[in-house]
PyMOL CGO cylinders between C-alpha atoms (Angstrom):
from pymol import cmd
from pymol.cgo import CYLINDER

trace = [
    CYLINDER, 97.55, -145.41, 110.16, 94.88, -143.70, 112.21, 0.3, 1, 1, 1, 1, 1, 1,
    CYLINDER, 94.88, -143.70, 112.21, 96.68, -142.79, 115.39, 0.3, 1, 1, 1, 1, 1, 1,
    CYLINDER, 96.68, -142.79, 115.39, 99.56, -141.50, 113.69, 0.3, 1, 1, 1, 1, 1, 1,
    CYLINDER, 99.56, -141.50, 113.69, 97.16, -139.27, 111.44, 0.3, 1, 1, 1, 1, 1, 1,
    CYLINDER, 97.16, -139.27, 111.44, 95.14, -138.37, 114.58, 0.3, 1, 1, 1, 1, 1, 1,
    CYLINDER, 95.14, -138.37, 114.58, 97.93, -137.27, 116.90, 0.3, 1, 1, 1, 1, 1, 1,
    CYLINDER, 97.93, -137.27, 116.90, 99.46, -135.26, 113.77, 0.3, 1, 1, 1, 1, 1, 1,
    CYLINDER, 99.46, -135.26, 113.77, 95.73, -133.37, 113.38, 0.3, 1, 1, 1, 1, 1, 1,
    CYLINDER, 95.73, -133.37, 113.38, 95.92, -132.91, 117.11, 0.3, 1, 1, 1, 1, 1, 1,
    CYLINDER, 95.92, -132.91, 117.11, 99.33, -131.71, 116.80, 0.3, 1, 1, 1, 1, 1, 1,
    CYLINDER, 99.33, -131.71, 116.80, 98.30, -129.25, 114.34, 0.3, 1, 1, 1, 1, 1, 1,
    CYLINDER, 98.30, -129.25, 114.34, 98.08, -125.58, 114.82, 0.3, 1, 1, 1, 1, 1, 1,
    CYLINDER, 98.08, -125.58, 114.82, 94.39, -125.36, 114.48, 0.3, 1, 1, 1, 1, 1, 1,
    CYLINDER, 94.39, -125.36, 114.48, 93.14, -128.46, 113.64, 0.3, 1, 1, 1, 1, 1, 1,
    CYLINDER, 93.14, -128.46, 113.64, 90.23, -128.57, 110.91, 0.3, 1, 1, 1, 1, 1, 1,
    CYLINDER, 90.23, -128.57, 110.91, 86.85, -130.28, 112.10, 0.3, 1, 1, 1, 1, 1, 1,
    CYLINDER, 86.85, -130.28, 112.10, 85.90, -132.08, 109.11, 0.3, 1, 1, 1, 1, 1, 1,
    CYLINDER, 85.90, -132.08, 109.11, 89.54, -133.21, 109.32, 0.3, 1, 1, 1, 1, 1, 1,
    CYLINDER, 89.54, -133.21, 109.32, 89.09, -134.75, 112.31, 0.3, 1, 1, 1, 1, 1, 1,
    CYLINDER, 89.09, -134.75, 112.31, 86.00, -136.26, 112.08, 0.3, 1, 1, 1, 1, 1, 1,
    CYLINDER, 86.00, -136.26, 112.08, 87.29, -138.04, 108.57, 0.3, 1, 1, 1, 1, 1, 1,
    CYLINDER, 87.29, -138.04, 108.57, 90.14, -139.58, 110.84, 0.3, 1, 1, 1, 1, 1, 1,
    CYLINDER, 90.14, -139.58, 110.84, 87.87, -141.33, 113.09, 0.3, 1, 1, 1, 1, 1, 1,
    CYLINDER, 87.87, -141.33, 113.09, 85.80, -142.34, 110.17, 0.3, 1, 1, 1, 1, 1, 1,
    CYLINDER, 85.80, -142.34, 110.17, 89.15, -144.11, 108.82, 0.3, 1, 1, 1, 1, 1, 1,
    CYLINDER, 89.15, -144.11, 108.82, 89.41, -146.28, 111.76, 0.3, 1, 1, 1, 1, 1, 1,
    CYLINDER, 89.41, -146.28, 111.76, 86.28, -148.24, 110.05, 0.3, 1, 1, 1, 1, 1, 1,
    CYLINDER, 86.28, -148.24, 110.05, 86.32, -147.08, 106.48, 0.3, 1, 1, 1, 1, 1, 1,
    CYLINDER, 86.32, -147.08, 106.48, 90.39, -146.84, 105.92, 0.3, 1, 1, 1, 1, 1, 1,
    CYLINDER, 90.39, -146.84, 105.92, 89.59, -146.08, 102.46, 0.3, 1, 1, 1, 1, 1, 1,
    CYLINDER, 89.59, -146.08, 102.46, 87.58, -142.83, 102.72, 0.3, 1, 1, 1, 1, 1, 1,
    CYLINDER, 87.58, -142.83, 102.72, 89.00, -139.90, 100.76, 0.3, 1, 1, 1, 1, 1, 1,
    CYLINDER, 89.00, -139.90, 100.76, 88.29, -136.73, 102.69, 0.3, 1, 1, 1, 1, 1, 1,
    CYLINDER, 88.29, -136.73, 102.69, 88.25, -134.90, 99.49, 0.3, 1, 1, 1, 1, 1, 1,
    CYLINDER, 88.25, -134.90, 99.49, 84.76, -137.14, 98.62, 0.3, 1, 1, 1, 1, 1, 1,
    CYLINDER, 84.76, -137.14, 98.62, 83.04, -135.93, 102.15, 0.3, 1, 1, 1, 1, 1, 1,
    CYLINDER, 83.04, -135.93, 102.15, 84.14, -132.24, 101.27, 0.3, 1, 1, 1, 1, 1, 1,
    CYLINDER, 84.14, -132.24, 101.27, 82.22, -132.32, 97.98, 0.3, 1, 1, 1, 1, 1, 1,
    CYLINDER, 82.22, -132.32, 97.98, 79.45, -134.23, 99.81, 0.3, 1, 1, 1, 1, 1, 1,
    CYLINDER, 79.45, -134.23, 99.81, 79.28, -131.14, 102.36, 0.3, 1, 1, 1, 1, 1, 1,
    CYLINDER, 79.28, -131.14, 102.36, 79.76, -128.56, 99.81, 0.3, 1, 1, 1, 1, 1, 1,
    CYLINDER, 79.76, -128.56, 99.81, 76.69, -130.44, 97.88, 0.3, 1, 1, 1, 1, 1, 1,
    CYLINDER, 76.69, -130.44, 97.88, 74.48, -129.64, 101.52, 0.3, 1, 1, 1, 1, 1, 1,
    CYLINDER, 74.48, -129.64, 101.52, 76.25, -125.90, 101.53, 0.3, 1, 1, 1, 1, 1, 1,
    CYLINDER, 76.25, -125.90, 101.53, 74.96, -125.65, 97.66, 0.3, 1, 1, 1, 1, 1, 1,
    CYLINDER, 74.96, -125.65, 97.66, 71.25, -126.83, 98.38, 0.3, 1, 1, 1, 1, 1, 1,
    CYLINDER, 71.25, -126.83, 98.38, 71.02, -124.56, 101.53, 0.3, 1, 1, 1, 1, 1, 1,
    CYLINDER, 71.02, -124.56, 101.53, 73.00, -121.26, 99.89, 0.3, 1, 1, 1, 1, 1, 1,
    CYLINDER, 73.00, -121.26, 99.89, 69.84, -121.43, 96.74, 0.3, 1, 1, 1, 1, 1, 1,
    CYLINDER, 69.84, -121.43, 96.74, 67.23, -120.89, 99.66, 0.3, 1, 1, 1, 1, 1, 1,
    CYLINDER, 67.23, -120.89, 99.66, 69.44, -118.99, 102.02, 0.3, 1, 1, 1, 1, 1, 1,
    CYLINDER, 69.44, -118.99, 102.02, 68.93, -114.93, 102.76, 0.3, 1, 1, 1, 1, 1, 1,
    CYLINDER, 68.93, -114.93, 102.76, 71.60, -113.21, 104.09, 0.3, 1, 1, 1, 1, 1, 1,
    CYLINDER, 71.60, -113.21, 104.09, 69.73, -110.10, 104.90, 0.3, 1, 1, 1, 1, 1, 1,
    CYLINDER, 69.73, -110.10, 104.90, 67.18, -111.90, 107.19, 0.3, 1, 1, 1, 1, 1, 1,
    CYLINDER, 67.18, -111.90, 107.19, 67.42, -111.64, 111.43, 0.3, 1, 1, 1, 1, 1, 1,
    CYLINDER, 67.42, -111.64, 111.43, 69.31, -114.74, 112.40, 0.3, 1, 1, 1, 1, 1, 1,
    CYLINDER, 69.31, -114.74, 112.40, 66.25, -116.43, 113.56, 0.3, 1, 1, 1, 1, 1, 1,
    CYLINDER, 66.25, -116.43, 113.56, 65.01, -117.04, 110.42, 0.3, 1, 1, 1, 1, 1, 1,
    CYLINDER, 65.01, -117.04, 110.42, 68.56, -117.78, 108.57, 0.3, 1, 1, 1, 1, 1, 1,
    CYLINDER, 68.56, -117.78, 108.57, 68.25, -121.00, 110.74, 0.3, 1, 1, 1, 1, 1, 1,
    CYLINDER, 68.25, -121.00, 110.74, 64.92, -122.00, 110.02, 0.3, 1, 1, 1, 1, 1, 1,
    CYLINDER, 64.92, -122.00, 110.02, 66.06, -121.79, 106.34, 0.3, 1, 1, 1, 1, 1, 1,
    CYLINDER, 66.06, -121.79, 106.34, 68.55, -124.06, 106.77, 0.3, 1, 1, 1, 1, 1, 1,
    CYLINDER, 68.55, -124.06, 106.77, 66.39, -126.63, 109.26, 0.3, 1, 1, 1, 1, 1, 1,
    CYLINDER, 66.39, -126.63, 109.26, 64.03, -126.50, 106.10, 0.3, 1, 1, 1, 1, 1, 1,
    CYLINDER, 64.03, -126.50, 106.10, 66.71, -127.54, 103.86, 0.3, 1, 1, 1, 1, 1, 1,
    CYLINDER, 66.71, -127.54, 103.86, 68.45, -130.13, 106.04, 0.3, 1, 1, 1, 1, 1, 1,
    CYLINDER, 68.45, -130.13, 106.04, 65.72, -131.97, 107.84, 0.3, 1, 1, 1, 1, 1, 1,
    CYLINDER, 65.72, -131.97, 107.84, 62.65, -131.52, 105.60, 0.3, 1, 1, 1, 1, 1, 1,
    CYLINDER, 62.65, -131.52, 105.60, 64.09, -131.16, 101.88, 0.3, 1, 1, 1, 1, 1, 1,
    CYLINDER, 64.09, -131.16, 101.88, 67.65, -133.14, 102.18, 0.3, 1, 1, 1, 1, 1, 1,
    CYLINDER, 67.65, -133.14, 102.18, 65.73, -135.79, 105.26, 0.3, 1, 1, 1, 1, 1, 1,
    CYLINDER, 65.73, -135.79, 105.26, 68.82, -135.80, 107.77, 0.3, 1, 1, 1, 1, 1, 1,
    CYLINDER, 68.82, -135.80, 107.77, 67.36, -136.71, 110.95, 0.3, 1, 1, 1, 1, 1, 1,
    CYLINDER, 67.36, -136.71, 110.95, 68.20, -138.82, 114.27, 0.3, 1, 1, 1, 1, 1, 1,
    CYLINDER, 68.20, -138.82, 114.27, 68.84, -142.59, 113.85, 0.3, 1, 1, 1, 1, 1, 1,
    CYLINDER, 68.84, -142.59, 113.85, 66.93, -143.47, 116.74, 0.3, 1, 1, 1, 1, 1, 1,
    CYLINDER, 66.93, -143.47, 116.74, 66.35, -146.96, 115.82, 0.3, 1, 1, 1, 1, 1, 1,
    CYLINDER, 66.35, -146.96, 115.82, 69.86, -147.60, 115.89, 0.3, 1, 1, 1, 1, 1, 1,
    CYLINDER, 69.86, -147.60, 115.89, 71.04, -145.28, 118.82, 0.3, 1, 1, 1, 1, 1, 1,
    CYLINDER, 71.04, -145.28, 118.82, 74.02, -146.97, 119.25, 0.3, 1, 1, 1, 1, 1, 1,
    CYLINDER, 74.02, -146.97, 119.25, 75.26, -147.81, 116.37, 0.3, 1, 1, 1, 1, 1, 1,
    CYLINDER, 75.26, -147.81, 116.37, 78.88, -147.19, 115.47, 0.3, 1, 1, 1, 1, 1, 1,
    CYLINDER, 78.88, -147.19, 115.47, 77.73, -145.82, 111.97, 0.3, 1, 1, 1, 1, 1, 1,
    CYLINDER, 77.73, -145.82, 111.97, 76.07, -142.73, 113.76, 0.3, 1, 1, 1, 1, 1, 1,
    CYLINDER, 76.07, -142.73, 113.76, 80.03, -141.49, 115.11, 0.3, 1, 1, 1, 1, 1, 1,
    CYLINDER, 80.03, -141.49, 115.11, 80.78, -141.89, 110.80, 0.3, 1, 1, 1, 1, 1, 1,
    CYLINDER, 80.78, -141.89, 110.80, 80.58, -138.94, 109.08, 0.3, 1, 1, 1, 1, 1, 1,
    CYLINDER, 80.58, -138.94, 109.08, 80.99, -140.53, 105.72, 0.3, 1, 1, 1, 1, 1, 1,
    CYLINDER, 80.99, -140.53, 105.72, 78.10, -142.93, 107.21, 0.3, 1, 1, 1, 1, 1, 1,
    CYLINDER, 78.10, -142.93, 107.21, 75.78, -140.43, 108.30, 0.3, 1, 1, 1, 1, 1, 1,
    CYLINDER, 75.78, -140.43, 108.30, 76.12, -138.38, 104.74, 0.3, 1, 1, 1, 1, 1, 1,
    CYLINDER, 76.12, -138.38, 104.74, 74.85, -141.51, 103.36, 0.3, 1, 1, 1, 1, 1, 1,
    CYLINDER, 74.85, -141.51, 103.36, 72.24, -143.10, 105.03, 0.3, 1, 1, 1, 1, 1, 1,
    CYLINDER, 72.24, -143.10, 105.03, 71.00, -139.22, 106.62, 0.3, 1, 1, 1, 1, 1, 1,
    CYLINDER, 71.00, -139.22, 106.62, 70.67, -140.14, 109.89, 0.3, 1, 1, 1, 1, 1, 1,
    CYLINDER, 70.67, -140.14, 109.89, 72.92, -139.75, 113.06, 0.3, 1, 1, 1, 1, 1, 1,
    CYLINDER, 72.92, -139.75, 113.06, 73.74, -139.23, 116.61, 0.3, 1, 1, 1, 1, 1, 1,
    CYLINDER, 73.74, -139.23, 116.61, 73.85, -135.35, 117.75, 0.3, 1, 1, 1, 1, 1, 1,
    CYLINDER, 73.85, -135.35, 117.75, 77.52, -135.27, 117.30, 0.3, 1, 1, 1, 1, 1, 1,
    CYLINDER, 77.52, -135.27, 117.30, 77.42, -136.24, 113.62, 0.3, 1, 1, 1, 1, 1, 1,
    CYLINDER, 77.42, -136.24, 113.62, 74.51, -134.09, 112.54, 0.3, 1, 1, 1, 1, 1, 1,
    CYLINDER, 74.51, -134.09, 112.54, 75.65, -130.92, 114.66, 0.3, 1, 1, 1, 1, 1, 1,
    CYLINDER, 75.65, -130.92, 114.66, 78.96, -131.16, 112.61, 0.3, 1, 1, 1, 1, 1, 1,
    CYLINDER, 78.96, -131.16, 112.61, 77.53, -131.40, 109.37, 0.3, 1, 1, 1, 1, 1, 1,
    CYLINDER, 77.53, -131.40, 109.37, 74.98, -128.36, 110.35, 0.3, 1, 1, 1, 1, 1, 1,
    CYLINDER, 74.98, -128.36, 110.35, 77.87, -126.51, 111.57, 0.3, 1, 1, 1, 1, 1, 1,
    CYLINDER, 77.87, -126.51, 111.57, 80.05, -126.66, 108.71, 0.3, 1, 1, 1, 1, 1, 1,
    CYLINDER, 80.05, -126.66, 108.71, 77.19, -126.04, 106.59, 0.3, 1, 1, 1, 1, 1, 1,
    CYLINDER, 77.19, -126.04, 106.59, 76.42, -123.11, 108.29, 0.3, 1, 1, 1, 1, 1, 1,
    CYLINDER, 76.42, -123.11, 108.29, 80.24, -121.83, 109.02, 0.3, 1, 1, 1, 1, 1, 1,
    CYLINDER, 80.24, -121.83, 109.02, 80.62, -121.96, 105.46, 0.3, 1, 1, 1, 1, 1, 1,
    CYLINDER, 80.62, -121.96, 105.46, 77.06, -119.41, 105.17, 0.3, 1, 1, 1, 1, 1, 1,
    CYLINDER, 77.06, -119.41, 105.17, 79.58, -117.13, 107.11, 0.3, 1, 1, 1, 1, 1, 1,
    CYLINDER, 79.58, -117.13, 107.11, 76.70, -117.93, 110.30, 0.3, 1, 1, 1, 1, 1, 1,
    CYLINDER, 76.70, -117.93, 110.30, 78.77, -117.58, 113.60, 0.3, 1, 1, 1, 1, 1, 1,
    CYLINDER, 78.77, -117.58, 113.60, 77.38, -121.54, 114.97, 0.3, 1, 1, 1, 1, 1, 1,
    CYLINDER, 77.38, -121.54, 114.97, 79.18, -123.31, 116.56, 0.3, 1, 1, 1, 1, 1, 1,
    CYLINDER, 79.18, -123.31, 116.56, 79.79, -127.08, 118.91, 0.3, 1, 1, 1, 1, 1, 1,
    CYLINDER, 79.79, -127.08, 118.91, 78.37, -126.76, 122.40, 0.3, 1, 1, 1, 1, 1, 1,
    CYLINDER, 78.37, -126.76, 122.40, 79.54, -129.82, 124.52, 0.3, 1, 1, 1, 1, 1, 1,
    CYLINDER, 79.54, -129.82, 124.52, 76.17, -130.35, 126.90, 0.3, 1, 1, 1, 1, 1, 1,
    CYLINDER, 76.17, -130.35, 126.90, 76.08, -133.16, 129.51, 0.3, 1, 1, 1, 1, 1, 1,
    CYLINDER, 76.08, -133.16, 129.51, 74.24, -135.80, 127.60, 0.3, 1, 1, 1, 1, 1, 1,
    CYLINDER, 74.24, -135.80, 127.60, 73.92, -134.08, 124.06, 0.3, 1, 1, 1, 1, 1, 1,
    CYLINDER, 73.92, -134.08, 124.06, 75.41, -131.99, 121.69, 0.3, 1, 1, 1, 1, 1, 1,
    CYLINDER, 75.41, -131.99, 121.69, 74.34, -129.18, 120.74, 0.3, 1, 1, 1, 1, 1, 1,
    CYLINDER, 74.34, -129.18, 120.74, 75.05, -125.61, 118.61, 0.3, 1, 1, 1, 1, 1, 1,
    CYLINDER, 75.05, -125.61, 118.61, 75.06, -122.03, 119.35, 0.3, 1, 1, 1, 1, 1, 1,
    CYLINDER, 75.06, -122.03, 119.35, 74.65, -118.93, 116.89, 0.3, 1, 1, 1, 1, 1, 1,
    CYLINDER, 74.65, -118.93, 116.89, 76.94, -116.77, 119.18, 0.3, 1, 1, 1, 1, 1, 1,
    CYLINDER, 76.94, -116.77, 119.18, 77.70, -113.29, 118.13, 0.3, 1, 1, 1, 1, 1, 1,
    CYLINDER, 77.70, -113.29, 118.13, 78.29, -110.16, 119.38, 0.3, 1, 1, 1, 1, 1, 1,
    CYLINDER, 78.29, -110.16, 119.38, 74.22, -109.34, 119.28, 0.3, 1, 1, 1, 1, 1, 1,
    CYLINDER, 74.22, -109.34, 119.28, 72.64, -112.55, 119.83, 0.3, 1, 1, 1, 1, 1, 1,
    CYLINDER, 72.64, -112.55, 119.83, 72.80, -116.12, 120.98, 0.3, 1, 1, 1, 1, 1, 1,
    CYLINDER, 72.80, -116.12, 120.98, 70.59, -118.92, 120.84, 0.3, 1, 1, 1, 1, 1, 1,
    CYLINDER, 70.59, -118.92, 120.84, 70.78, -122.73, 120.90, 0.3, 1, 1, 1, 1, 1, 1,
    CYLINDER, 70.78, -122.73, 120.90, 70.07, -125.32, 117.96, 0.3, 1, 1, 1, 1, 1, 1,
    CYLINDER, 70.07, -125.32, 117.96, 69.37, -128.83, 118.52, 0.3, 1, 1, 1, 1, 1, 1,
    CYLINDER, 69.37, -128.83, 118.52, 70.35, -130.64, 115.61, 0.3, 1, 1, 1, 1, 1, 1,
    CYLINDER, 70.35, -130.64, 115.61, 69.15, -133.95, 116.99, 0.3, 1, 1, 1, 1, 1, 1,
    CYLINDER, 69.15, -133.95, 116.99, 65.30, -132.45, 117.06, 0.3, 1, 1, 1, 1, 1, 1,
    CYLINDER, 65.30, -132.45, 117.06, 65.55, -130.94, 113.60, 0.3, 1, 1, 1, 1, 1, 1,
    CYLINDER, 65.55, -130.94, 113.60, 66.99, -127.73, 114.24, 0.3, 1, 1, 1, 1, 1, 1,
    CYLINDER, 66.99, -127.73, 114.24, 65.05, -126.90, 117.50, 0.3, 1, 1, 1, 1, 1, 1,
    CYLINDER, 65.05, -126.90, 117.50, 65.94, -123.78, 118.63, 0.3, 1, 1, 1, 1, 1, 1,
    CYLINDER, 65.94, -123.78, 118.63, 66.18, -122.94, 122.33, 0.3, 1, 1, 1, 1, 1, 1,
    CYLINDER, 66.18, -122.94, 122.33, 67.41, -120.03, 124.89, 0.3, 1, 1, 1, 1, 1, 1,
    CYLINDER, 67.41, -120.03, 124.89, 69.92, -119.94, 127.73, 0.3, 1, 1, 1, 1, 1, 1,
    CYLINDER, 69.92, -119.94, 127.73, 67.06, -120.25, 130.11, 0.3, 1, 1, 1, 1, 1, 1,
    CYLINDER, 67.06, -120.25, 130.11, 66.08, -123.85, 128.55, 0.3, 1, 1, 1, 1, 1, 1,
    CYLINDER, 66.08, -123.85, 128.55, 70.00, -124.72, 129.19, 0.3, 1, 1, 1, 1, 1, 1,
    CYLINDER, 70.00, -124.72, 129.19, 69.85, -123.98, 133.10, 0.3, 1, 1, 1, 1, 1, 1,
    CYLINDER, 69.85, -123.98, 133.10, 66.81, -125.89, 133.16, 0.3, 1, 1, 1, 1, 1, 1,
    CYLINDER, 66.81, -125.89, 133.16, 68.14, -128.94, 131.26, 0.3, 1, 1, 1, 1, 1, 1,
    CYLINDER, 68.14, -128.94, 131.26, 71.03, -128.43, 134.09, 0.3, 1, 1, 1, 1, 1, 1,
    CYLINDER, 71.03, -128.43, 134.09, 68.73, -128.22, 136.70, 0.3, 1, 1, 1, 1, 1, 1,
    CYLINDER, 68.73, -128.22, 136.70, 67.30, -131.59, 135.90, 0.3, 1, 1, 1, 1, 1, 1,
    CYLINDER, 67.30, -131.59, 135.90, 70.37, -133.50, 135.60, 0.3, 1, 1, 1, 1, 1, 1,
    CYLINDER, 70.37, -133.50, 135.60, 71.31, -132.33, 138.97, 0.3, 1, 1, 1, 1, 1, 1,
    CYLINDER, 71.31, -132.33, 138.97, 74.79, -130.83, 137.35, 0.3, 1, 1, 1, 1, 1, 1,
    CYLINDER, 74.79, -130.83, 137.35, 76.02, -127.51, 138.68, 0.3, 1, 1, 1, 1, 1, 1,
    CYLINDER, 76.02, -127.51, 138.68, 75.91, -125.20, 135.79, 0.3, 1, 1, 1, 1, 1, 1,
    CYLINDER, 75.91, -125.20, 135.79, 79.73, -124.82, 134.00, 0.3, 1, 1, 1, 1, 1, 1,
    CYLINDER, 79.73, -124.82, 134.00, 80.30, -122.10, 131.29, 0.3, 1, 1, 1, 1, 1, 1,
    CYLINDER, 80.30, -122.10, 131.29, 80.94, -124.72, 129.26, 0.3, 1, 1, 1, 1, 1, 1,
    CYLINDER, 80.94, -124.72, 129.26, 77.80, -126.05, 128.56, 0.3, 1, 1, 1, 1, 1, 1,
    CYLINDER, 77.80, -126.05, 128.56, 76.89, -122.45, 127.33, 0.3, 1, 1, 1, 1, 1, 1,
    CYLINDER, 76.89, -122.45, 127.33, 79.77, -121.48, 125.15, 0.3, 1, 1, 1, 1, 1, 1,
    CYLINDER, 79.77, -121.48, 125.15, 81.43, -122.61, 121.97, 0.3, 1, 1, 1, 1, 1, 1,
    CYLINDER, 81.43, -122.61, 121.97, 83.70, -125.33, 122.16, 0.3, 1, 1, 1, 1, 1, 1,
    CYLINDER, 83.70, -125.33, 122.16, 86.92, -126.13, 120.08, 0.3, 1, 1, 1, 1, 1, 1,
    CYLINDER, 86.92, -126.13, 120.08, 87.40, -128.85, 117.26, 0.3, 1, 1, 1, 1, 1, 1,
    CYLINDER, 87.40, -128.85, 117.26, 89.16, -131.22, 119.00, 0.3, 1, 1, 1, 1, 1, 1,
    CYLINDER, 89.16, -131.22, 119.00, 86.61, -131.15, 121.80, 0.3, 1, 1, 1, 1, 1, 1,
    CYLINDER, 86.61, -131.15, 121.80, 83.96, -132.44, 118.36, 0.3, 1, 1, 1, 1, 1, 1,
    CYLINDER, 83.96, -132.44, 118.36, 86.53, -135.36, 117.93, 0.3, 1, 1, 1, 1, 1, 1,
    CYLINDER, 86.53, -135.36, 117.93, 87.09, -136.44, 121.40, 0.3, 1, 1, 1, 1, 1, 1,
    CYLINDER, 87.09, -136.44, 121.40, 83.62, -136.92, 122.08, 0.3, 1, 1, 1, 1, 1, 1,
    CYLINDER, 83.62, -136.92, 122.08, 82.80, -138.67, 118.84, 0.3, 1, 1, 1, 1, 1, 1,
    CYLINDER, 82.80, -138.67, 118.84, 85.58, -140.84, 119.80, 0.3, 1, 1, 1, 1, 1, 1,
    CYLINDER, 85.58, -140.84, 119.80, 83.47, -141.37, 123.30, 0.3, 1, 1, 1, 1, 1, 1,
    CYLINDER, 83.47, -141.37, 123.30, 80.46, -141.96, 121.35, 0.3, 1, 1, 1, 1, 1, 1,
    CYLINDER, 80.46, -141.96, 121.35, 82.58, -144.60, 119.50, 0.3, 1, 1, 1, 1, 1, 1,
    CYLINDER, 82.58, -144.60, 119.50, 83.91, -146.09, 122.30, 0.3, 1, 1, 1, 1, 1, 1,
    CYLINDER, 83.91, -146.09, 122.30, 80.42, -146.39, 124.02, 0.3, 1, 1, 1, 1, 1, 1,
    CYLINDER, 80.42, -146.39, 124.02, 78.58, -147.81, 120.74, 0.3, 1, 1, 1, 1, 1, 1,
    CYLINDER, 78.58, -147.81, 120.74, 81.19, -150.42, 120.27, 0.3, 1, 1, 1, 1, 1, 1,
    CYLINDER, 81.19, -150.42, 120.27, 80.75, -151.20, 123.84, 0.3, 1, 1, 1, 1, 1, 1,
    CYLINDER, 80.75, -151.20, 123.84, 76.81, -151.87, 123.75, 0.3, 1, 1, 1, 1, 1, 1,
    CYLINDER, 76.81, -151.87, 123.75, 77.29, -153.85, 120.57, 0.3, 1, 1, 1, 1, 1, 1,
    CYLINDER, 77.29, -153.85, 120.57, 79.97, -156.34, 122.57, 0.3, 1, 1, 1, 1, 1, 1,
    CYLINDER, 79.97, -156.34, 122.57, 82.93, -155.64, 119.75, 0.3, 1, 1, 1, 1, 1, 1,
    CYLINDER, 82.93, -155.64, 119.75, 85.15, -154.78, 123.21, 0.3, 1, 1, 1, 1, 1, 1,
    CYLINDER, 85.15, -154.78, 123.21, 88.37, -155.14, 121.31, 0.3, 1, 1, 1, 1, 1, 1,
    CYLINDER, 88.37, -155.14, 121.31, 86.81, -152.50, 119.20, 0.3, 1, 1, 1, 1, 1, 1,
    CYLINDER, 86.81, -152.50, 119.20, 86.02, -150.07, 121.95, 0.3, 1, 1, 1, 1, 1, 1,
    CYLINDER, 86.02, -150.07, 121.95, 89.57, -150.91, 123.55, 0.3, 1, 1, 1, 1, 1, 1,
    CYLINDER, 89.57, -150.91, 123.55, 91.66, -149.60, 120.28, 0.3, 1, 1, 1, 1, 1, 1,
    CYLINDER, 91.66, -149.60, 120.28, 89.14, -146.12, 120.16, 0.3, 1, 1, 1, 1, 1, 1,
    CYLINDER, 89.14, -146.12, 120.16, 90.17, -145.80, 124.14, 0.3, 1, 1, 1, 1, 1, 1,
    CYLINDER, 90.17, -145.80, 124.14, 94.06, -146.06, 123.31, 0.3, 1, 1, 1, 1, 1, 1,
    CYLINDER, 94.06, -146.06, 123.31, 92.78, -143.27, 119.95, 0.3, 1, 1, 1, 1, 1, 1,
    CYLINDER, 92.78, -143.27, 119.95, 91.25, -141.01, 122.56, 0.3, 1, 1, 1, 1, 1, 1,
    CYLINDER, 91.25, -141.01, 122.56, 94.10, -141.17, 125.17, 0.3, 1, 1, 1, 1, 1, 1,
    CYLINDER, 94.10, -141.17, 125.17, 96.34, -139.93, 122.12, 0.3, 1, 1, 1, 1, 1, 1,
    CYLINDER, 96.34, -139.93, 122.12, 94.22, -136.64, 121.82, 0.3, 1, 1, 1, 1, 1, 1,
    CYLINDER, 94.22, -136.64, 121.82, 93.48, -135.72, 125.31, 0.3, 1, 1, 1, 1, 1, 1,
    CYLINDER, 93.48, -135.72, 125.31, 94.89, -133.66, 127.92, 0.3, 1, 1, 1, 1, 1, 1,
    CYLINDER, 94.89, -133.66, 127.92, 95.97, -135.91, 130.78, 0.3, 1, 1, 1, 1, 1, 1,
    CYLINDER, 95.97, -135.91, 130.78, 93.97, -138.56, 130.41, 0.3, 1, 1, 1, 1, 1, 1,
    CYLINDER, 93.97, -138.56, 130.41, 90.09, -137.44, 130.72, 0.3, 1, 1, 1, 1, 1, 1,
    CYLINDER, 90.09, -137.44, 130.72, 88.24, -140.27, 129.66, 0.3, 1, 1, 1, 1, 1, 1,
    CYLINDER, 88.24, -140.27, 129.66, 84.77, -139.22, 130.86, 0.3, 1, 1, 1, 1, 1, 1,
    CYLINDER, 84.77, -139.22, 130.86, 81.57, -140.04, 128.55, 0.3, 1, 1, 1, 1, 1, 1,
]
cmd.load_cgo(trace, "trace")
């Protein structure tokens, strides 16, 4: 059963991402091997790792891998279907190649993690984003806009114009279960906007399981 396999990943000493994201997958597609969406992702790591340089800056290790995912492999935003409840599918959005900024910054980020690149999940008001964080540089990576690639400064202004007083969070790596609760959101929201309420109801009741008293905010 989901919840029981979602509180037990959230349980976990350090829960695995892809882990997590396959459990909220199973709450549509309860018959979803996890082992099938780790070969899937190891068959993005194996296109990326031919083209990939290890002795170039950083800079231009992630425009190798935009090439590869966006442009060779076609992942890109589903903006036609914004809201579906497909995009918050992992198994889904390895499919069909297109997804909300959740799902494509988690496939890019395990991609990349698994390059031994230091990216990771940054939870920004309104969209998720990556960092390449290390002790030399950091930049931004907007997986949503095929691989954009942005600086701190761009950040405060995004802030700015939201009218949102800047929190280190929205400049700094979050963890795993962070990912999953705000796919869950996602969820929740999607199912909302296509009227399956009962839907969105049983994701809220998933996403009360996993959080820390209670936070509920989108």
């Amino acid at each position: 059963m989901v919840k029981e396999r979602l509180v037990e990943w959230y349980k976990s000493p350090e829960p695995d991402l892809l882990t997590g994201m396959w459990i909220v997958a199973t709450y549509q597609y309860p018959e979803i091997e996890l082992e099938k969406l780790r070969q899937e992702l190891e068959q993005i790591y194996y296109e990326v790792w031919l083209e990939f340089r290890p002795e170039l800056y950083p800079l231009d290790q992630i425009k190798i891998i935009n090439g590869v995912i966006f442009n060779k492999l076609k992942f890109g935003a589903n903006t036609k279907n914004f809201h579906s409840p497909g995009n918050s599918m992992i198994n889904v959005v390895l499919e069909s190649r297109k997804g909300n900024p959740i799902t494509l910054c988690v496939i890019y980020m395990l991609v990349a993690q698994k390059l031994k690149l230091p990216v990771y999940g940054v939870n920004l008001p309104n969209l998720f984003i990556l960092t390449y964080k290390d002790d030399n540089h950091q930049f931004y990576i907007n997986a949503f806009n095929r691989g954009l690639i942005f600086s701190k400064q761009d950040i405060e202004n995004y802030i700015h114009e939201l009218h949102l007083v800047p929190q280190q969070s929205f400049f700094e790596p979050c963890p795993a279960i962070e990912i999953v609760r705000r796919a869950l959101r996602n969820l929740i929201m999607s199912f909302e906007k296509m009227g399956e309420h009962a839907k969105a109801e049983e994701v809220k009741l998933l996403l009360i399981e996993i959080s820390d008293g209670g936070d509920l905010g989108v």
